[in-house]
C-alpha positions in Angstrom: 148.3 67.9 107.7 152.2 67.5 106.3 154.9 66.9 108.0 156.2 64.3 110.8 154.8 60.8 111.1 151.4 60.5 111.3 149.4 57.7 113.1 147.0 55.5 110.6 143.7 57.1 112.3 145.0 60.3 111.6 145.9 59.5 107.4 142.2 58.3 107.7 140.8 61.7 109.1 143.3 63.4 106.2 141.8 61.4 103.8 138.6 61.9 104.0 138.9 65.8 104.5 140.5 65.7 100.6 137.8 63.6 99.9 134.9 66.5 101.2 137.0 68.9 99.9 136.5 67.5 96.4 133.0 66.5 96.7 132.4 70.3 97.3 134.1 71.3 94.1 132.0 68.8 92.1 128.7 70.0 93.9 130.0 74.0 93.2 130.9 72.5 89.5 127.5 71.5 88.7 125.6 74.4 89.9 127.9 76.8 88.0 127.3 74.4 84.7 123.9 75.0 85.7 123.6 78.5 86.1 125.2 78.6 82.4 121.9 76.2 81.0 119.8 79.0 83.2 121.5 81.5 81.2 121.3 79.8 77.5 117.7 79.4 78.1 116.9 82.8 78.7 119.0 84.0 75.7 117.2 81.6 73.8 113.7 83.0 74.9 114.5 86.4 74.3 115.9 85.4 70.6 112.2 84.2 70.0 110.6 87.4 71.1 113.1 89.6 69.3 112.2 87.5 66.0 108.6 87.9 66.6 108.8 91.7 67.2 111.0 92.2 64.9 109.2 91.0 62.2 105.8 92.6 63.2 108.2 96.1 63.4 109.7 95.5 60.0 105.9 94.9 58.4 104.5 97.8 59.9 108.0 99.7 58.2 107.0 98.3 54.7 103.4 99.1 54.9 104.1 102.8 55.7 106.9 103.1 52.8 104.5 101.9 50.5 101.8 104.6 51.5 104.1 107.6 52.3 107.3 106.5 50.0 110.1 109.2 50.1 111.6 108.7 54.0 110.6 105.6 54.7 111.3 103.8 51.8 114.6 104.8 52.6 114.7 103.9 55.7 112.9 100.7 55.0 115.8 99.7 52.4 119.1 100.0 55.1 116.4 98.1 57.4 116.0 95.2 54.8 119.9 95.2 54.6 120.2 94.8 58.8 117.9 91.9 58.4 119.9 90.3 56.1 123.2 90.7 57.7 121.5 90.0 60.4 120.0 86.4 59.5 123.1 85.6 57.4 125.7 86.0 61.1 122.4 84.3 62.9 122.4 81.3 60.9 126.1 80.9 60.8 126.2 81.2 64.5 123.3 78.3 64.7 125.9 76.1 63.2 128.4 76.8 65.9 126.1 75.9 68.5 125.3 72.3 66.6 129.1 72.2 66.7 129.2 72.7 70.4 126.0 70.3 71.0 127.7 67.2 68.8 127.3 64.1 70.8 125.6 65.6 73.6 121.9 63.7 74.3 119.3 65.6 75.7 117.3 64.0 78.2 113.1 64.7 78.0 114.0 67.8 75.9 116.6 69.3 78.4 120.0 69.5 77.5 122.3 67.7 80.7 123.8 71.3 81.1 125.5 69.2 84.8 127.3 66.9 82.5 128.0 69.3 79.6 131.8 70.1 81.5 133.8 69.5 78.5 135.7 71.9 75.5 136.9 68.6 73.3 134.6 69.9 70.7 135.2 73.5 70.3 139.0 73.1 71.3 139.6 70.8 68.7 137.7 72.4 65.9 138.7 76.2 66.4 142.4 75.8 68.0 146.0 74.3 67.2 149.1 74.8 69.0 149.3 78.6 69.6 146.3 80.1 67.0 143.5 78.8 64.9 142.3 76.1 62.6 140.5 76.8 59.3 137.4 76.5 61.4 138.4 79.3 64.1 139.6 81.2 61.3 136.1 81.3 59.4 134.5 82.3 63.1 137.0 85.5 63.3 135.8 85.9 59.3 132.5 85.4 60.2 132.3 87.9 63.0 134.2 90.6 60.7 132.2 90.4 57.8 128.9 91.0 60.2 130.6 93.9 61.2 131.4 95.1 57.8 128.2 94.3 56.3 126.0 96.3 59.3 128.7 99.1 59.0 127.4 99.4 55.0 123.9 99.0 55.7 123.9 101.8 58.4 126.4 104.2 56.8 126.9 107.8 58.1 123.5 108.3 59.7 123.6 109.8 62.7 120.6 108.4 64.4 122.0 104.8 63.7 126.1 105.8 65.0 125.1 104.9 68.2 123.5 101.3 67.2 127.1 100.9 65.1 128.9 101.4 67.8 127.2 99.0 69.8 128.3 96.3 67.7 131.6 97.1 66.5 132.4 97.1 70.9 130.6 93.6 71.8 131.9 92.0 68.2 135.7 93.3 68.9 138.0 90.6 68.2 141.3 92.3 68.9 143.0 90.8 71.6 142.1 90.6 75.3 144.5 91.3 78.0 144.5 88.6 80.7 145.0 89.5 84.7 148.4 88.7 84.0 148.8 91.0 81.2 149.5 88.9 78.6 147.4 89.3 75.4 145.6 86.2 74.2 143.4 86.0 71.1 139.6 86.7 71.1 138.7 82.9 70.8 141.0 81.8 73.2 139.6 84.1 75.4 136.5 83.7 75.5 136.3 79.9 74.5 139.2 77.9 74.6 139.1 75.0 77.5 135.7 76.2 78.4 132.8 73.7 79.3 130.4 72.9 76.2 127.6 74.5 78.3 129.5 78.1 78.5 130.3 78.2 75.3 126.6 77.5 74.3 125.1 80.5 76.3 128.0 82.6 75.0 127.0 81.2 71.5 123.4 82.3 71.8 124.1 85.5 73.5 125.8 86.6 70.1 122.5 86.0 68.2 120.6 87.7 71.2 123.3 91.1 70.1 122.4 90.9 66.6 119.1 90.5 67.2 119.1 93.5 69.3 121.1 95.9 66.6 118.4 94.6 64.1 115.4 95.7 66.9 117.2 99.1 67.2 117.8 99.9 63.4 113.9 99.0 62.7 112.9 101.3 65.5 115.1 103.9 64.8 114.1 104.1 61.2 110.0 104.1 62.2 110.5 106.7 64.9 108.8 107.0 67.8 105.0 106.9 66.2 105.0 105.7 62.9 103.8 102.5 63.8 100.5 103.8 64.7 100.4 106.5 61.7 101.0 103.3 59.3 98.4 105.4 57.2 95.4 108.0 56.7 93.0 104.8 57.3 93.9 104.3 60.8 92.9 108.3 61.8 90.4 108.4 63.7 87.7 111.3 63.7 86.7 112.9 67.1 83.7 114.5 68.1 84.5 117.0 70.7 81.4 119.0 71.8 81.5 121.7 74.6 79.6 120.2 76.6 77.8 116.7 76.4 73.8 118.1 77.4 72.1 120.9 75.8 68.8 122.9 76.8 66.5 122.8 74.1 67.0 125.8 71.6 70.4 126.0 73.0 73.3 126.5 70.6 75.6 123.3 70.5 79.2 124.1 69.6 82.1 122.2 69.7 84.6 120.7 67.0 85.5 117.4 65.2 89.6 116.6 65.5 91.5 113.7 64.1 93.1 111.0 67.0 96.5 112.3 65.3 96.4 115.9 64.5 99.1 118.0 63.2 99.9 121.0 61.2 100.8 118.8 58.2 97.3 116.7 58.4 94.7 118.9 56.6 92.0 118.0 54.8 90.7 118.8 51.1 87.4 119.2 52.1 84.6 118.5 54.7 81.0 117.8 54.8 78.8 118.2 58.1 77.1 120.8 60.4 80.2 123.5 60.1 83.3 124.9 58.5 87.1 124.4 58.3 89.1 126.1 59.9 92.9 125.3 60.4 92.2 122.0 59.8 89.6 121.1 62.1 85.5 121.4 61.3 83.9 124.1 63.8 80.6 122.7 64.4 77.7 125.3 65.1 73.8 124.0 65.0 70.6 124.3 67.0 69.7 121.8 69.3 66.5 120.2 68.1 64.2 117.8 70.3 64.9 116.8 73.8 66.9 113.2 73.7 70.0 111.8 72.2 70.7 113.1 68.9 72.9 112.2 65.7 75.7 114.3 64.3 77.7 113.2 61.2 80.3 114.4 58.1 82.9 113.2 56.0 86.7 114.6 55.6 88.5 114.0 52.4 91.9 113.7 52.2 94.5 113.1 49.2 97.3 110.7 49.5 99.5 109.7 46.6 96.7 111.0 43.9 93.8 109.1 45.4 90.7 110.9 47.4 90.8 108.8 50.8 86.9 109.7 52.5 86.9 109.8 55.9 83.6 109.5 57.6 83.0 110.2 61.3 79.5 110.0 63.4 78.6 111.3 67.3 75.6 112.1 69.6 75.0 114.2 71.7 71.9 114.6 74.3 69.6 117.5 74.5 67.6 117.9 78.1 64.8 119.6 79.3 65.3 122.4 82.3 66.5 121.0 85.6 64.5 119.8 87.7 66.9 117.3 89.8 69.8 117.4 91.2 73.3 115.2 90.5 73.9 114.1 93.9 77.0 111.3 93.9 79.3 110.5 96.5 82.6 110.1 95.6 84.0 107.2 97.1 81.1 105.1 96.7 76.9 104.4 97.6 77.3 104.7 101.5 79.2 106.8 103.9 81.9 105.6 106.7 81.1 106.9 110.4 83.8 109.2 111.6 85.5 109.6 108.4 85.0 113.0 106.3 83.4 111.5 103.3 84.1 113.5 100.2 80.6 114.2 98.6 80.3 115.9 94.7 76.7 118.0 94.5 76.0 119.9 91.0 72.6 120.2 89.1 72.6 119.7 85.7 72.5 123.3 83.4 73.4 125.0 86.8 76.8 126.5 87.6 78.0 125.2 90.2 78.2 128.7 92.5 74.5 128.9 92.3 74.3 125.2 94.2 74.3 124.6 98.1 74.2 121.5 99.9 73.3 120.9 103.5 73.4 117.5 105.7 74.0 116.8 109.5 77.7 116.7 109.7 78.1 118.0 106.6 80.6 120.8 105.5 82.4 122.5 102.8 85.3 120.9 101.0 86.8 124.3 99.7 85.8 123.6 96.0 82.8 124.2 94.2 80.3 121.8 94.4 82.6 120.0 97.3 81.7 118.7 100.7 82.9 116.6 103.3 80.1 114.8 104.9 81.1 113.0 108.7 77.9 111.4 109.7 77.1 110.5 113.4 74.7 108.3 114.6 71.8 106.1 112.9 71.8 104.2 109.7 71.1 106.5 107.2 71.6 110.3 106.5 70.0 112.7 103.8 71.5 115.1 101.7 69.7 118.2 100.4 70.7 120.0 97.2 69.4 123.2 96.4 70.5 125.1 92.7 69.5 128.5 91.3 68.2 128.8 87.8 69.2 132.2 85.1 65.6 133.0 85.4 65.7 133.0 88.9 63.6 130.3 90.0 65.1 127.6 92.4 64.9 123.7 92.2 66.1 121.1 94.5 66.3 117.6 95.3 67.5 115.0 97.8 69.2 111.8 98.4 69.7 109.3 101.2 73.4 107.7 101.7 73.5 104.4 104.5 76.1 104.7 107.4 78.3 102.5 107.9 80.9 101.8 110.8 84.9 101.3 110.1 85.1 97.6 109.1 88.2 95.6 111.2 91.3 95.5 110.0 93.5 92.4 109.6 96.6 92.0 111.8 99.5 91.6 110.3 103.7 91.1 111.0 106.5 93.5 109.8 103.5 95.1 107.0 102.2 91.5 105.5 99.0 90.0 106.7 97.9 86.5 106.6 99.6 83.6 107.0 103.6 83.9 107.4 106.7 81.7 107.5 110.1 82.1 109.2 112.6 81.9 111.8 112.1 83.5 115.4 114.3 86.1 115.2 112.4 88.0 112.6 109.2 87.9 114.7 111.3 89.2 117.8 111.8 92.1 116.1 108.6 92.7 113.5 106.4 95.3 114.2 102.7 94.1 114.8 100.6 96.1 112.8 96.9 96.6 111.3 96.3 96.9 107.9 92.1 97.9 105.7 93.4 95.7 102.5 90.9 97.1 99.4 89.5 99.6 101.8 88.6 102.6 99.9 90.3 105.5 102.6 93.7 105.3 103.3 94.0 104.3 107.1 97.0 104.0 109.1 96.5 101.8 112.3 98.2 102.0 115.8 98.1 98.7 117.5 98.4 99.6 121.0 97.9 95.8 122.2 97.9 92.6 121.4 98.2 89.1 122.7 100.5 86.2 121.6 99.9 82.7 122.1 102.9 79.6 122.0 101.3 76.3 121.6 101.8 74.7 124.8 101.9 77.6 126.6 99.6 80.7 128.2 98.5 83.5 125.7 100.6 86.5 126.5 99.2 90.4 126.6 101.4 92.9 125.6 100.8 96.0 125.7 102.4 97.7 122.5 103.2 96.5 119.2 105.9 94.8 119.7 107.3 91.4 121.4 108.8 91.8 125.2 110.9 89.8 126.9 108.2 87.9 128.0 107.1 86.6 124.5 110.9 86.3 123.5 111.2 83.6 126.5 107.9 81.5 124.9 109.4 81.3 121.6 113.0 80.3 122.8 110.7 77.0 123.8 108.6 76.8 120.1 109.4 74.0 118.2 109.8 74.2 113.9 106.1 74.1 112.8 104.3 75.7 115.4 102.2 78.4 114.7 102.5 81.0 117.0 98.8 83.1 116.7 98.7 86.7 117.5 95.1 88.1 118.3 93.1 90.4 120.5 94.6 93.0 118.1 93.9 96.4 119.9 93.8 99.7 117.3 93.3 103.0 116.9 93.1 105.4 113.9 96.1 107.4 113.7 95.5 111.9 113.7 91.6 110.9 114.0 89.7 109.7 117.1 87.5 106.6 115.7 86.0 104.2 116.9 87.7 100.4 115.9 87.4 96.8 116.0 89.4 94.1 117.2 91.8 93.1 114.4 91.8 89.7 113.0 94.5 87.6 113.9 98.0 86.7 112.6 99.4 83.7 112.0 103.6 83.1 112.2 104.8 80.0 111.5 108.3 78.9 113.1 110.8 77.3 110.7 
C-alpha cells in the first residue's frame, strides 16, 4: 500500500483496510478480556468449595484428635497453623483484588471484564521508575512471609515435603527471564501494564494455591480413612451368617465383624450366641422354629478409660424342606425369540449338582445351575426343574416365561440416533447404522439398506449403509433447514441369523 502516488479511490480502499484491521484487534481484545473474567470466575468458585471442604476436613481432624489424641492431635496442631497462614496470605490477597477493582462498576452483579483493559491501578500502586513502591514492596513481603510461615508449620515431615514444595515453586519471586533474556522482577512480570481483568484472575488464582496447600496438609495429616474412623461410635457391627436359610434343627453358624476391622480393633468383651475369637464373635446355635428369627449381642470396647457398648442385632430365616424350586431368569420376566437367554435354576437346601432343568430349546450354560434357553415358536414356554434331596427323594417344580420377538431398533447417523444437526458433508460420509437403546442384550446391527429422502425430491434406495453418488447429487440441491429423513432401515443381527424389523427412521437436519 506504500509507495508511488496513489489515486484518491485507492487512499479510500487503504483506509478502510487499516480501519478492519483495527476493528479486528478490538473484537480479538475483548474476547481475550473475556476469557480472563471466564477464568476469575472459576477460580472464584473453586475457592468456595475448597473453603467448604476444607473446613468440614479440618472438623472431622479435630473430632478424631480429641478421641484418639497422641498422632492426631499432632497432626491436628501443624494443620491449625496451615489454616492460619493460610487465611492471614488469603485475606491480604482479598485486598489486592479491591485494589485492582477500585473504580470499576459492575453491571447486574457482573464485573464489565470487556472494559476492564486497563493497569493504571496496579501500575501506579506497586511500580516506580525501574522497581517497587512501598505497596509492591509489602506484596513481595507478603508472599515471603506465606512462604516462611507454611515452611514452619510443615517442618521436616516427609509426607508434607512434597505439599512445601509445591508452594515454594508457584510463590517464587526471584526473577523471570523474558524471551529476550533479560531478567525482570516477579511483579513486573507477571503484572505490570497488564489489564485490571488479568491481573484479577491471576489475583484469585493465588488464593485458589493456598487454598489448595491448606486441602493437602488436612488430608495428608487425616490419611486416607480417618475421616470415616472419626471414632469407635461410627463402627458398625455385621452379621455375617453362612448361609441366609436354615432347615429346621439345622446348625446356624456364621460370625459377627465390625464395618472396620483390624488387628488393632479388639474388643474387651462380648455378649451373644458365641465366643471370641481373634476379635470377632463365632456364632454357633440351633435353629429353632421355621420363620424369620432374631439374633443379638453387645461388644465392649475401652477408649480413653471409658467402656463404649456396642450393640448389634440380625435375622436370619429358618425353612421347612424344599418343596419348590427357585426358577428366575436372568435378564428379566420373559424370554427374547432367537436369542440364548441366560436362565439361573437352583432349589432351595439343594446343591446345585443334584438339580436339572429341561425346556424346548433349552441347553446347558457350562455352569451349575446354568442354561441358555432359545425359544421358538408360540407365546409362552415352560421350564421344568427337577432337584434331588440327601434322603434321596426328588421334588420339582415349574414355571412359564412369555416369548417375545426382537423389538426394532432406531436408525441412527455416524452412532447417534434421533434427531441430528449439521452440514452435508458429514452425512456424505456417516455410516447409517441401527442401534436397541436400554435393550437388555448387547446387539450389533447391520443395515444392509435404507432409503433417503430430499424434500423436493424422490426417496432414494440404497443398498448399503452408506450414501452413493446418487444421494450425494440430492443433497448438493438441499437447502439450510431441510430435513433430509432416512427410513426403510433394512437390518440384520450381526454372528446370529434373527429375524428383524424395520428400523425407525433418522432425521438429519442441513445447516
Amino acid at each position: 500500500m506504500a509507495g508511488g502516488k496513489l489515486t484518491p479511490r485507492q487512499k479510500m480502499i487503504n483506509l478502510m483496510y487499516l480501519v478492519f484491521i483495527a476493528m479486528l484487534a478490538m473484537n480479538m481484545s475483548k474476547e481475550v478480556l473475556s476469557a480472563f473474567g471466564l477464568m476469575n470466575e472459576k477460580f472464584e468458585g473453586a475457592n468456595e468449595s475448597a473453603k467448604a471442604t476444607n473446613e468440614q476436613m479440618m472438623l472431622a481432624l479435630d473430632t478424631k484428635a480429641t478421641e484418639a489424641k497422641g498422632e492426631f492431635a499432632v497432626a491436628a496442631g501443624t494443620a491449625h497453623k496451615v489454616e492460619a497462614a493460610t487465611k492471614k496470605f488469603y485475606d491480604f490477597v482479598g485486598t489486592l483484588k479491591a485494589e485492582v477493582l477500585k473504580g470499576v462498576e459492575s453491571e447486574d452483579g457482573k464485573l464489565p471484564y470487556e472494559s476492564m483493559d486497563k493497569a493504571d491501578n496496579l501500575d501506579h500502586s506497586w511500580f516506580t521508575g525501574d522497581g517497587y513502591t512501598a505497596r509492591g514492596k509489602e506484596v513481595v513481603a507478603a508472599i515471603e512471609s506465606y512462604k516462611s510461615e507454611m515452611k514452619a508449620a510443615l517442618g521436616s515431615e516427609k509426607k508434607y515435603s512434597a505439599i512445601l514444595n509445591e508452594v515454594n515453586k508457584k510463590f517464587d519471586v526471584s526473577q523471570v527471564v523474558n524471551k529476550e533474556g533479560i531478567k525482570i522482577d516477579y511483579l513486573d512480570y507477571h503484572f505490570k501494564g497488564f489489564p485490571a481483568i488479568a491481573s484479577l484472575a491471576k489475583l484469585t488464582s493465588w488464593q485458589n494455591d493456598s487454598k489448595k496447600a491448606e486441602s493437602d496438609v488436612i488430608s495428608a495429616a487425616l490419611g486416607k480413612a480417618a475421616v470415616q474412623a472419626a471414632s469407635y461410635s461410627n463402627y458398625q457391627a455385621i452379621v455375617v451368617l453362612d448361609k441366609n436359610a436354615y432347615f429346621q434343627g439345622e446348625q446356624v453358624t456364621g460370625k459377627v465383624v465390625l464395618g472396620r476391622y483390624d488387628e488393632n480393633t479388639k474388643p474387651t468383651s462380648f455378649q451373644g450366641p458365641g465366643k471370641l475369637v481373634n476379635g470377632q464373635a463365632v456364632i454357633s446355635l440351633t435353629a429353632g422354629g421355621v420363620g424369620e428369627q432374631n439374633i443379638g449381642g453387645q461388644f465392649t470396647f475401652v477408649e480413653d478409660g471409658k467402656t463404649i457398648p456396642l450393640k448389634f442385632q440380625g435375622k436370619y430365616v429358618v425353612v421347612p424342606r424344599p418343596n419348590s424350586a427357585n426358577i428366575s431368569a436372568d435378564k428379566m420376566n420373559v424370554v427374547y425369540r432367537g436369542l440364548p437367554n441366560p436362565i439361573t435354576v437352583s432349589f432351595a437346601g439343594i446343591s446345585d449338582n443334584n438339580v436339572t432343568a429341561s425346556a424346548p430349546g433349552m441347553s446347558s450354560a457350562g455352569g451349575k445351575g446354568k442354561y441358555n434357553l432359545n425359544p421358538g415358536q408360540g407365546t409362552e414356554v415352560t421350564v421344568v426343574a427337577t432337584g434331588k434331596m440327601a434322603d434321596g427323594k426328588s421334588v420339582s417344580d415349574k414355571k412359564v416365561f412369555r416369548i417375545k420377538n426382537i423389538p426394532a431398533p432406531e436408525g441412527a447417523i455416524g452412532g447417534t440416533t434421533g434427531v441430528q444437526k449439521g452440514a452435508k458433508s458429514r452425512l456424505e460420509s456417516s455410516t447409517i447404522s441401527a442401534k436397541l437403546n436400554d435393550f437388555l442384550y448387547d446387539l450389533n446391527f447391520e443395515v444392509t439398506q435404507f432409503a433417503l429422502k430430499v424434500p423436493g425430491q424422490a426417496s432414494i434406495v440404497v443398498n448399503g449403509n452408506r450414501v452413493d453418488g446418487r444421494c450425494k447429487a440430492a443433497l448438493a440441491r438441499a437447502k439450510a433447514g431441510d430435513q433430509i429423513t432416512i427410513s426403510d432401515i433394512k437390518t440384520r443381527v450381526v454372528g446370529a441369523n434373527i429375524a428383524t424389523k424395520t428400523a425407525a427412521p433418522a432425521i438429519y437436519e442441513i445447516q
